[in-house]
Backbone and ligand atoms as CSV (ligand in chain L), in Angstrom:
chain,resi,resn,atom,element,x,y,z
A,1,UNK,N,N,25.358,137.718,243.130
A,1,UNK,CA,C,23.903,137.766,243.291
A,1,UNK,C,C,23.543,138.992,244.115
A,2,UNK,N,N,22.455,139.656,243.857
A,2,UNK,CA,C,21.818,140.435,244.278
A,2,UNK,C,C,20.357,140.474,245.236
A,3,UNK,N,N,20.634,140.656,246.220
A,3,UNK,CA,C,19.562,140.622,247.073
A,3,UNK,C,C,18.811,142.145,247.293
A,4,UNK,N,N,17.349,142.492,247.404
A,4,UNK,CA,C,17.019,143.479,247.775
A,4,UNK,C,C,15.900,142.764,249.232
A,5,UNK,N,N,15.917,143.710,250.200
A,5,UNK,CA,C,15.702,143.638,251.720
A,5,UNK,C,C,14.344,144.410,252.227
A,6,UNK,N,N,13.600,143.854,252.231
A,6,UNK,CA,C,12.470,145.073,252.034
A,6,UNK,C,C,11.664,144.670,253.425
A,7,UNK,N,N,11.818,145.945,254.689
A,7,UNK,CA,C,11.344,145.443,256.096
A,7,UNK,C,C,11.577,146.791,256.546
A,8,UNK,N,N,10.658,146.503,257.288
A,8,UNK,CA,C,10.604,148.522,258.062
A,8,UNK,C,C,11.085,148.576,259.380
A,9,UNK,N,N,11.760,147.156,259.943
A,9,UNK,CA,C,12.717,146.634,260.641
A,9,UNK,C,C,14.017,146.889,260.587
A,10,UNK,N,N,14.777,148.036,260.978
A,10,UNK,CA,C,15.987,148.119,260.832
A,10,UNK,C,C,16.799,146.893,261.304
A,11,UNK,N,N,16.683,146.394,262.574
A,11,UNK,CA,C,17.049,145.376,263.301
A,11,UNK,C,C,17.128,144.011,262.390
A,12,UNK,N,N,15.937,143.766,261.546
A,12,UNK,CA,C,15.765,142.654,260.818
A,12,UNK,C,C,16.179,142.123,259.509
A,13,UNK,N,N,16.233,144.109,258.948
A,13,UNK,CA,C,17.222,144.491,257.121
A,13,UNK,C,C,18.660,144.115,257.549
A,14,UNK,N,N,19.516,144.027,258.975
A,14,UNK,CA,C,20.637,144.208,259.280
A,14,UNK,C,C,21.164,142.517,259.596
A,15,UNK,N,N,19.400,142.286,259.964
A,15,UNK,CA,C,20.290,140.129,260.559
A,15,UNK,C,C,20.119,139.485,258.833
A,16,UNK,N,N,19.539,140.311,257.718
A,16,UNK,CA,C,19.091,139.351,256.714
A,16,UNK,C,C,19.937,139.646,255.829
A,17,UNK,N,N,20.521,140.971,256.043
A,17,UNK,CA,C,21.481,141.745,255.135
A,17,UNK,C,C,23.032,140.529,255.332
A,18,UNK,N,N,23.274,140.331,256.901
A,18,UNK,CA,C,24.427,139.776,257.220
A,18,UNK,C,C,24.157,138.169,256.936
A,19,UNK,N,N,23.105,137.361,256.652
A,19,UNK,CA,C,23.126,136.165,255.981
A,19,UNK,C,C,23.637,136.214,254.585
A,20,UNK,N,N,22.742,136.923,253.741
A,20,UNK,CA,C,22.828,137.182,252.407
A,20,UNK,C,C,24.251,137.693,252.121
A,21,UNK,N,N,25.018,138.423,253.199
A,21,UNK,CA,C,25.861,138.846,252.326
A,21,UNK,C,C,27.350,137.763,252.669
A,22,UNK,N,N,27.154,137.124,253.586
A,22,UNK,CA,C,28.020,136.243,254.198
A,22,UNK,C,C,28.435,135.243,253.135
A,23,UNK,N,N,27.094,135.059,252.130
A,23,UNK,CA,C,27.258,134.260,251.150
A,23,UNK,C,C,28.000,134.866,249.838
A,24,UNK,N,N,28.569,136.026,250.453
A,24,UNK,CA,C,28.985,136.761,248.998
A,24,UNK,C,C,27.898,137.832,248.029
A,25,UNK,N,N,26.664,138.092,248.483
A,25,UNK,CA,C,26.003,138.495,248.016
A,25,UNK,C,C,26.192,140.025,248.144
A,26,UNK,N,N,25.508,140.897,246.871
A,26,UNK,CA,C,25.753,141.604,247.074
A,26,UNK,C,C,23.636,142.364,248.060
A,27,UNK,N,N,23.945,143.647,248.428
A,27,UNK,CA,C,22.124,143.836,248.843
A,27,UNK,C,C,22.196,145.377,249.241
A,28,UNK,N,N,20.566,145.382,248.701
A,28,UNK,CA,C,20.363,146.387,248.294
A,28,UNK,C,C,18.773,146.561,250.120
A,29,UNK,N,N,18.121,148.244,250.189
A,29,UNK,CA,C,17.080,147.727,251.357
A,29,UNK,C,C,16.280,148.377,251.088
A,30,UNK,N,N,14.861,148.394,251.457
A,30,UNK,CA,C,13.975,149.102,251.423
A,30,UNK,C,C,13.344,149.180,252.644
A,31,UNK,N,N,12.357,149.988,253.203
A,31,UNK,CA,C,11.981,150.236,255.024
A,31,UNK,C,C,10.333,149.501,254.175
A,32,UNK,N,N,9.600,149.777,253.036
A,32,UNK,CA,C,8.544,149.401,252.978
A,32,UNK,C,C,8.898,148.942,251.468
A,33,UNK,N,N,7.337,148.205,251.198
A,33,UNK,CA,C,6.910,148.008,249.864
A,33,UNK,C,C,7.175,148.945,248.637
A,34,UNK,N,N,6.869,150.316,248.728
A,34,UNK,CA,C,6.835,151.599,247.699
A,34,UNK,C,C,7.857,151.222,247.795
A,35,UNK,N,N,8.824,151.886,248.505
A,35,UNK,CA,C,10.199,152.414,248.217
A,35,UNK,C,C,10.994,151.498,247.685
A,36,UNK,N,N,10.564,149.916,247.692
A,36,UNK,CA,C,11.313,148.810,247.034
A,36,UNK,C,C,10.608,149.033,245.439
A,37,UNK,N,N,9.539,148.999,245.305
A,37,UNK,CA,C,8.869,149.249,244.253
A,37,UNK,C,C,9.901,150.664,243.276
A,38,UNK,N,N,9.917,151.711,243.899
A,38,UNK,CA,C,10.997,152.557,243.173
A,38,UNK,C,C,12.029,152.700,242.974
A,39,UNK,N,N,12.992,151.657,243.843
A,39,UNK,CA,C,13.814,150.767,243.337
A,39,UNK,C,C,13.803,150.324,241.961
A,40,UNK,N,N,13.072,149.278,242.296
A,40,UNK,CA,C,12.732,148.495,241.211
A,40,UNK,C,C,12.278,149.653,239.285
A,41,UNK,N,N,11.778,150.456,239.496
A,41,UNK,CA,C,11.301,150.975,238.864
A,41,UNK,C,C,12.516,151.712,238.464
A,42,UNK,N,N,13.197,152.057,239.073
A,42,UNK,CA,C,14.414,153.120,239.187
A,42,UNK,C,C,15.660,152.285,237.927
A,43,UNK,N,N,15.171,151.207,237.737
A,43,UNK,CA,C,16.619,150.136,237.319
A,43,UNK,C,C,17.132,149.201,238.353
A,44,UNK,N,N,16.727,149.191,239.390
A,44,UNK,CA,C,17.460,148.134,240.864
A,44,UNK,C,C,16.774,146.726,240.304
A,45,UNK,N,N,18.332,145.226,239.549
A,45,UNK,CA,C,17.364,144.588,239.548
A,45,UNK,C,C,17.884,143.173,240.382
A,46,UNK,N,N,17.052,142.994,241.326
A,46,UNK,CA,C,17.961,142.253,241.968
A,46,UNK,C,C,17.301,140.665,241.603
A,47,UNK,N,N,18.090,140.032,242.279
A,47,UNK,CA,C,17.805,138.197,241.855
A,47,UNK,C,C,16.753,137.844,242.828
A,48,UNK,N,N,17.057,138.638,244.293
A,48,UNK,CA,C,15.862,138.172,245.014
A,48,UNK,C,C,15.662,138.976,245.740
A,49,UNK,N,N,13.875,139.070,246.408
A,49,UNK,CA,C,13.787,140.039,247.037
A,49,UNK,C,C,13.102,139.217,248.680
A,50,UNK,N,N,13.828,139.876,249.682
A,50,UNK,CA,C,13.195,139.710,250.562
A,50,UNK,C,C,12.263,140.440,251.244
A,51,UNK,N,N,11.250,140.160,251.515
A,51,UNK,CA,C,9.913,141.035,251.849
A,51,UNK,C,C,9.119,140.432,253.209
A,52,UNK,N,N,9.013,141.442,254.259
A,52,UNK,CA,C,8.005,141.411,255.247
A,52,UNK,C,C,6.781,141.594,254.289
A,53,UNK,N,N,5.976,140.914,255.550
A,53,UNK,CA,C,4.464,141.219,255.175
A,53,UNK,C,C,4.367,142.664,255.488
A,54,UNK,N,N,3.952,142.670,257.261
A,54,UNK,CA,C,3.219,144.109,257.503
A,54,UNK,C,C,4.762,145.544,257.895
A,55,UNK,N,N,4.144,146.339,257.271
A,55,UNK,CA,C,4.876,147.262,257.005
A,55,UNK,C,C,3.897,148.655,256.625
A,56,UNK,N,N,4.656,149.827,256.711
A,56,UNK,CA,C,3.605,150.906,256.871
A,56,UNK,C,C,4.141,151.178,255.204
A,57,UNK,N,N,3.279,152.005,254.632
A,57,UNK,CA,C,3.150,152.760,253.092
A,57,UNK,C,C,2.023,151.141,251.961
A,58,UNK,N,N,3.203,150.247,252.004
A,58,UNK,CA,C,2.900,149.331,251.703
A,58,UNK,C,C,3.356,147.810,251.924
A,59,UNK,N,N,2.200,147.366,252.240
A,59,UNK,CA,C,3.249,146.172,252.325
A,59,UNK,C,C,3.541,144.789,251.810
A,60,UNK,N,N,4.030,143.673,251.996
A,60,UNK,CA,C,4.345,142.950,251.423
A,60,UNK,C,C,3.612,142.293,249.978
A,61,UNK,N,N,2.909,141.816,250.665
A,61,UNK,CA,C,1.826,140.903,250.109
A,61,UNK,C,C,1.199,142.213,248.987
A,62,UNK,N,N,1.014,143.435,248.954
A,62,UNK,CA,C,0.924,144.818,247.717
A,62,UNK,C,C,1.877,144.550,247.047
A,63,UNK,N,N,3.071,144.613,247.503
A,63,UNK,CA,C,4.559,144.309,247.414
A,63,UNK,C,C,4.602,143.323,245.948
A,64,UNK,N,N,4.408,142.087,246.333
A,64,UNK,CA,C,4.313,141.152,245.496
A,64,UNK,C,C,3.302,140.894,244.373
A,65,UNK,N,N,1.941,141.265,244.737
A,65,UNK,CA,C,1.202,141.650,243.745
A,65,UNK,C,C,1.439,142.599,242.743
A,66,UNK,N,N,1.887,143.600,242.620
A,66,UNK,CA,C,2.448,144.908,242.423
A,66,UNK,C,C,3.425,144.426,241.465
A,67,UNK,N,N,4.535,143.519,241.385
A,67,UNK,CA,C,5.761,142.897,240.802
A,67,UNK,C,C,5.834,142.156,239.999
A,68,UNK,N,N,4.575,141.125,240.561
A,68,UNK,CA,C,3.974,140.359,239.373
A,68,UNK,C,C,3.273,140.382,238.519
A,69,UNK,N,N,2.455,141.586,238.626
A,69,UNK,CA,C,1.923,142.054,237.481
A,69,UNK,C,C,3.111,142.678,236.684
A,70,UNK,N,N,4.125,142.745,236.387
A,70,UNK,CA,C,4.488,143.523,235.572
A,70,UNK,C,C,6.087,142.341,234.920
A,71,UNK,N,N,5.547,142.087,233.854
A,71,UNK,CA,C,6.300,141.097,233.107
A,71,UNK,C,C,7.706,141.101,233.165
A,72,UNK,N,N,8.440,142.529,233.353
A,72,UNK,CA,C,9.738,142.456,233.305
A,72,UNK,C,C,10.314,142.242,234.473
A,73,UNK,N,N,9.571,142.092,235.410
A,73,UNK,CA,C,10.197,141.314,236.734
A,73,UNK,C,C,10.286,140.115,236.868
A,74,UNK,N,N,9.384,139.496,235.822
A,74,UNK,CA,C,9.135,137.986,236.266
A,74,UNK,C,C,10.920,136.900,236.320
A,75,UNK,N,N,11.510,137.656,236.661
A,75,UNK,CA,C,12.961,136.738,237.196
A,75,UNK,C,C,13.147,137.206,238.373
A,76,UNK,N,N,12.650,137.972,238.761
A,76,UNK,CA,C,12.757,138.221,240.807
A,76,UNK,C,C,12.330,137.330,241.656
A,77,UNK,N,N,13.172,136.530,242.561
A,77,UNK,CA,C,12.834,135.641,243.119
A,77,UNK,C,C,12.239,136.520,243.903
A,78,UNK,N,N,10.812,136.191,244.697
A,78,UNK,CA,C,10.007,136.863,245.514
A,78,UNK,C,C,10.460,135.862,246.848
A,79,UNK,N,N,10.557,136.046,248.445
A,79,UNK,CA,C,10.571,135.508,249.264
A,79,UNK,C,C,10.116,136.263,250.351
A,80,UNK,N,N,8.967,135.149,251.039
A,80,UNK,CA,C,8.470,136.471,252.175
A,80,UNK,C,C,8.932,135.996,253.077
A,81,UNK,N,N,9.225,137.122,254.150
A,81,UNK,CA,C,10.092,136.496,255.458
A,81,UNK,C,C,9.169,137.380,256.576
A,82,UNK,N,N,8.324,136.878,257.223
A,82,UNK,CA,C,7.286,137.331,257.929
A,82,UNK,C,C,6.807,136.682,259.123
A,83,UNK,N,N,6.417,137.031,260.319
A,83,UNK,CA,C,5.352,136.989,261.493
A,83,UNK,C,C,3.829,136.474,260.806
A,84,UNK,N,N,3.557,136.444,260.179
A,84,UNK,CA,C,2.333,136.013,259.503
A,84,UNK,C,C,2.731,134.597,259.273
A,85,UNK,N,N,1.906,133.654,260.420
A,85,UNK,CA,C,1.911,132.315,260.213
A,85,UNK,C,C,0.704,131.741,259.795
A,86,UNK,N,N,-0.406,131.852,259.715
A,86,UNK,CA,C,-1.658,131.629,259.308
A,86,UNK,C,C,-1.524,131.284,258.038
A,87,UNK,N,N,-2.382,129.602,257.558
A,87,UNK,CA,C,-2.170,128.644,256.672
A,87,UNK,C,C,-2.775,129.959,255.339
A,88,UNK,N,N,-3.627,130.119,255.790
A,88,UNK,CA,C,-4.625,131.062,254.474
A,88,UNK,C,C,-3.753,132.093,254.103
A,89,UNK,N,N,-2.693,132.954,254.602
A,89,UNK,CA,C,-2.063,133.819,254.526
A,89,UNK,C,C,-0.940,133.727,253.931
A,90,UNK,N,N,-0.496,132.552,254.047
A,90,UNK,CA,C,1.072,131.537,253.252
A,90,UNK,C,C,0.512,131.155,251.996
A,91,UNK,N,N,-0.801,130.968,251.955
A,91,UNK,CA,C,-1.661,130.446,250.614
A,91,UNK,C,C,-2.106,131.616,249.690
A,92,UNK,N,N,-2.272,132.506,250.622
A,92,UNK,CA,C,-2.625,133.837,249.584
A,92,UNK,C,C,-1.263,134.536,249.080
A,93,UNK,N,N,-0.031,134.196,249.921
A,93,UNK,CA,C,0.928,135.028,249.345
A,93,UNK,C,C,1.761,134.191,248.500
A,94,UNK,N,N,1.678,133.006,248.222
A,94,UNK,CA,C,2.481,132.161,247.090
A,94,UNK,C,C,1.304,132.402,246.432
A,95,UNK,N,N,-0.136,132.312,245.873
A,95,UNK,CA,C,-0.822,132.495,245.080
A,95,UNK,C,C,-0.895,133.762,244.193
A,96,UNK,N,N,-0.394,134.992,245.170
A,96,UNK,CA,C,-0.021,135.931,244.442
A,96,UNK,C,C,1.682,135.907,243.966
A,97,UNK,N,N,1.963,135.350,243.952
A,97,UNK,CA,C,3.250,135.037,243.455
A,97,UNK,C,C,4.769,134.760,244.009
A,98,UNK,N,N,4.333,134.621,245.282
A,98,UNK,CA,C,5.648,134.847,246.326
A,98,UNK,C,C,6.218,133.002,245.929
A,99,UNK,N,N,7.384,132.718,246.012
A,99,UNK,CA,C,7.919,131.425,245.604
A,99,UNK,C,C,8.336,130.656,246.781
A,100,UNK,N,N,8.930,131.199,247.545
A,100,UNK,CA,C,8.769,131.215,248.930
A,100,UNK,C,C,8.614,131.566,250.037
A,101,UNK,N,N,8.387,131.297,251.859
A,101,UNK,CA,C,7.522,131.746,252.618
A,101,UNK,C,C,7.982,131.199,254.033
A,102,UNK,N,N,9.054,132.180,254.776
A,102,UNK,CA,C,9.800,131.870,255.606
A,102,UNK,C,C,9.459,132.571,257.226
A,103,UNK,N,N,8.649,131.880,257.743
A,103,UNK,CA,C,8.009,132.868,259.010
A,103,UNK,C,C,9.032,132.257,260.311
A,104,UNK,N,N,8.684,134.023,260.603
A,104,UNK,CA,C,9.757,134.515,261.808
A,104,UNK,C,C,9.180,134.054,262.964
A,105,UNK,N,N,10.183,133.515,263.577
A,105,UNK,CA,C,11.763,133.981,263.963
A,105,UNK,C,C,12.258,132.883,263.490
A,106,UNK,N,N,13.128,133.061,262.594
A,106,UNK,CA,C,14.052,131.986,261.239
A,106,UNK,C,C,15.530,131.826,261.803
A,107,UNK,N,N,16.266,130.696,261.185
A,107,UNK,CA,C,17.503,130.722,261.444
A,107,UNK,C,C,17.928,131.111,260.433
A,108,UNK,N,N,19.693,131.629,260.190
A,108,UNK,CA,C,20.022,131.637,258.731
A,108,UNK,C,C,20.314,130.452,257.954
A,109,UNK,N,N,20.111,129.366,258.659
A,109,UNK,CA,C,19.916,127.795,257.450
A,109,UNK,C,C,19.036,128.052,257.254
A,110,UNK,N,N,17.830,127.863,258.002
A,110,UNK,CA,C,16.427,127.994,257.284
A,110,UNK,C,C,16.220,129.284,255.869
A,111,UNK,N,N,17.239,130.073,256.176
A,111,UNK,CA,C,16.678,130.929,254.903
A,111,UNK,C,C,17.966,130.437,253.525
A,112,UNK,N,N,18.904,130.206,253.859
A,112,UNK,CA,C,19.937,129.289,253.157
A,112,UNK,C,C,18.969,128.256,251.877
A,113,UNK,N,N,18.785,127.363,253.081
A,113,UNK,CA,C,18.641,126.076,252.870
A,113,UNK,C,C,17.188,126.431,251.844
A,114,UNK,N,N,16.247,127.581,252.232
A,114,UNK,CA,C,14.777,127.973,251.043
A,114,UNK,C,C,16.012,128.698,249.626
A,115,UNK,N,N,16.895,128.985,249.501
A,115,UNK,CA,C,17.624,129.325,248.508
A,115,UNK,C,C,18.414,128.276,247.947
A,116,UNK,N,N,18.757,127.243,248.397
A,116,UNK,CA,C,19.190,126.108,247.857
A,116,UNK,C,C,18.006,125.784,246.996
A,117,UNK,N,N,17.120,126.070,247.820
A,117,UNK,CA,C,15.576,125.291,247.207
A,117,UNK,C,C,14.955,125.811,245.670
A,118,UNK,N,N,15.322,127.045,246.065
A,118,UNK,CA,C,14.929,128.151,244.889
A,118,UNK,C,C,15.849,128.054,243.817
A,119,UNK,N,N,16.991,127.005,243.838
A,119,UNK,CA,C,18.067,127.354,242.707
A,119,UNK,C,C,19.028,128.460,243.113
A,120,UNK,N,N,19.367,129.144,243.678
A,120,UNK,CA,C,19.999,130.465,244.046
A,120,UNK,C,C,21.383,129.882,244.581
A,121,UNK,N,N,21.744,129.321,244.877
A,121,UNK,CA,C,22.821,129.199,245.346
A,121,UNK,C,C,24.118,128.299,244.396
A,122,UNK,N,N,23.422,127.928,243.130
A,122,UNK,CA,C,24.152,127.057,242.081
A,122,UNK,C,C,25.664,127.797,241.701
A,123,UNK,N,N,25.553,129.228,242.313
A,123,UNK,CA,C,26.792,129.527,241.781
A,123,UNK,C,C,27.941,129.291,242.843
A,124,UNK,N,N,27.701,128.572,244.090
A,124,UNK,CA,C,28.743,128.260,245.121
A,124,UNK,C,C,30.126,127.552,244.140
A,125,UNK,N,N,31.241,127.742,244.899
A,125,UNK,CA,C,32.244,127.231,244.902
A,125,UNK,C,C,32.218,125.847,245.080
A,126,UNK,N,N,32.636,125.043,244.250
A,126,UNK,CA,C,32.460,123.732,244.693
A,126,UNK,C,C,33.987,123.223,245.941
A,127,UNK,N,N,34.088,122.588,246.863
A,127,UNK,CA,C,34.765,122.428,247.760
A,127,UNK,C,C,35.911,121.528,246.944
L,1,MG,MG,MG,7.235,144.725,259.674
């Protein structure tokens, strides 16, 4: 699986990078919205994307609007992982298409356990 990391947080691409990849994943980063966007545009296609809200160029919540308009993404798991706790703001960003909505400061179960949720993790090893 493929993760792309999209946070203008070096500190934060590096704690989400080391969940995701702990699981075997492989990941890809972006510092903002655009530059994940030209990614994306570039051929980068990953299974899920993790996305801050605020961020400079563009950000999240553009981010996701931006992705979903465009049909050949529609298998990108969108997940926002954000400081933006406000009910209206969690409501506007799953309405624009985000699937899930993980506000900081998170543990790595908590972001696990929203990928169990999402289906993403079906390819584990069974014990
Ligand atoms: Mg930020």
């Amino acid at each position: 699986m493929q993760a792309l990391i999209i946070d203008d947080s070096r500190a934060m691409r590096s704690i989400l990078r080391r969940i995701v990849t702990d699981l075997g994943w492989s990941t890809a980063e972006a510092g903002n919205g655009q530059e994940a966007l030209d990614l994306l545009e570039g051929g980068h296609t990953p299974d899920l994307c993790l996305i801050d809200w605020n961020m400079p160029v563009m950000d999240g919540y553009t981010f996701v609007q931006r992705v979903r308009a465009e049909p050949r993404w529609r298998d990108v798991t969108l997940m926002m992982v954000t400081t933006e706790s406000e009910h209206g703001q969690i409501v506007r960003a799953l309405a624009a298409g985000a699937h899930e909505y993980v506000i900081k400061p998170f543990t790595g179960e908590a972001i696990i356990e929203k990928l169990g949720l999402l289906g993403l993790l079906d390819q584990e090893v069974p014990a």
